[in-house]
C-alpha positions, 0 to 999 in steps of 0.5 A: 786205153791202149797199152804200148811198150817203150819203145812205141811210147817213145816214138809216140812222144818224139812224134808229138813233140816234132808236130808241136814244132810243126804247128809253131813253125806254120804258125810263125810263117802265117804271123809272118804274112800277116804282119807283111799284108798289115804293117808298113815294112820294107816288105809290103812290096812284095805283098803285092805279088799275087802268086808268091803271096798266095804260095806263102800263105797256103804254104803256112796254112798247110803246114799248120794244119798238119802240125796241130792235126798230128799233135791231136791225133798222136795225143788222143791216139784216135785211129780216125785222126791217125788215117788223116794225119797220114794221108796229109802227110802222104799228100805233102811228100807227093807234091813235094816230089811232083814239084822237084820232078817238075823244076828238074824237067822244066830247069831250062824254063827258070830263067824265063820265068825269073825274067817274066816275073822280074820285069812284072815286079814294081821297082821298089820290089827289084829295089829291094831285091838287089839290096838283099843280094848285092845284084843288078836287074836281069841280063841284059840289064833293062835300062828303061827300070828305074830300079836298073840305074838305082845306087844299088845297082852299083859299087864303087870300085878306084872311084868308078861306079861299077855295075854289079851281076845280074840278079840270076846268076848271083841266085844262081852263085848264091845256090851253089855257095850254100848247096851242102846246106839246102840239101841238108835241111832237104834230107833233114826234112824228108827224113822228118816226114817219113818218120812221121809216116812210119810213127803213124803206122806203128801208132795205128797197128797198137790201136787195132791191136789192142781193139782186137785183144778187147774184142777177142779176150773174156776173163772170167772175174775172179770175185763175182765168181767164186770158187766152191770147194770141192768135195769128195766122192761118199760111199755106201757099203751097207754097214761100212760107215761112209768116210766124212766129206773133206773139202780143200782149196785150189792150188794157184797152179790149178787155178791160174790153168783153168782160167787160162783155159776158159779165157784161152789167152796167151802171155798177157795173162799174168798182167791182167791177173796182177791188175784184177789181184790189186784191184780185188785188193783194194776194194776190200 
């Protein structure tokens, strides 16, 4: 059993409960994309997108089996689970990390690979897309999709049909619109795994911790060995009569001072002290 204070007892049950929603968040995302692959929906067209599929589907799996990987090493507090939970969660925030620093460097590429992908998505997918968003295909519109002359590729403005913006720069508006938010649920998120490292951390160092304290510490028991009581020095003065042996017992003080100093231990003494006392308690 490993003893921790309240305040690593705390931080060990916030942590717990942040990767029970983990786990039921990953596994949401997996029921999601199973129930896209499986039911006729308004969403299987985009299903058939090989690349974004695979993405959503690793994505929910990871995520997963960090939740439950978390739940079991923070609830059974075995160091093994700890370091692998740690090095999951290590692995996720150097992608995480590795995938900003890619999309900063490569944000002139975005938009060719949106066109490339766009025009390699069927036309009930674009369709869709543009219901979603309130757009038209991609500049320059495409006029050869049948999604590009779609009724919701237009609005009607006095009368007139009117084109509506191209899909990109309504992505593009729609992220500015919302940046205070996403870069919110972005701190909110790092933040979250960063405590996860450091509760990880702080759980691992109890565990060693108390592994050394049993390893080092020996305490004498105090029923198996008794104290005997001591006896006076006899004399033998030829015809003086030797004084009558006399015994007596230990003070606490005596006592609680040679067992610290056959223990050699430090201020855990009295807890353990107080738990031998109950249980000698107990027994009789």
């Amino acid at each position: 059993m490993v003893h921790m204070n309240k305040s690593t007892a705390c931080i060990r049950w916030t942590a717990f409960a942040l990767d029970v929603l983990i786990s039921i968040g990953g596994s949401v995302m997996l029921g999601i994309s199973i129930w896209v692959y499986t039911q006729d929906n308004e969403y299987k067209h985009i299903s058939k997108n090989t690349t974004a599929s695979a993405c959503f589907i690793a994505l929910s799996v990871l995520v997963f089996i960090i939740g439950f990987l978390g739940t079991c090493a923070i609830l059974l507090l075995k160091s093994g689970l700890l370091k692998f939970y740690f090095t999951m969660i290590t692995i996720l925030l150097l992608i995480e990390l590795a995938g900003a620093i890619y999309l900063y460097l490569q944000q002139d590429k975005i938009q060719g690979f949106i066109h490339k992908n766009w025009n390699e998505t069927e036309d009930k997918t674009r369709i869709l897309i543009q219901e979603k968003l309130k757009c038209c295909s991609m500049k320059p519109v495409i006029t050869t999709h049948a999604s590009s002359n779609d009724p919701s590729c237009f609005e009607t403005v006095d009368g007139d049909q009117v084109r509506l913006k191209d899909c990109y720069s309504e992505l593009i508006d729609w992220l500015k619109r919302n940046v205070v938010v996403l870069a919110t649920c972005a701190v909110v998120l790092a933040s979250i795994q960063m405590f996860l490292l450091a509760s990880s951390c702080r759980l691992l160092a109890s565990i060693e911790s108390g592994d050394r304290m049993i390893k080092q510490v020996k305490v004498r028991p105090m029923d198996e060995q008794p104290h005997k009581p001591r006896t006076n020095k006899t004399f033998n003065r030829g015809n003086v009569d030797e004084p009558e042996a006399f015994t007596y017992e230990k003070s606490s003080l005596e006592e609680k001072l040679e067992r610290r100093q056959w223990a050699r231990i430090g201020d855990s003494y009295n807890k353990r002290k107080t738990l031998a006392t109950r249980a000698a308690k107990t027994r009789r």
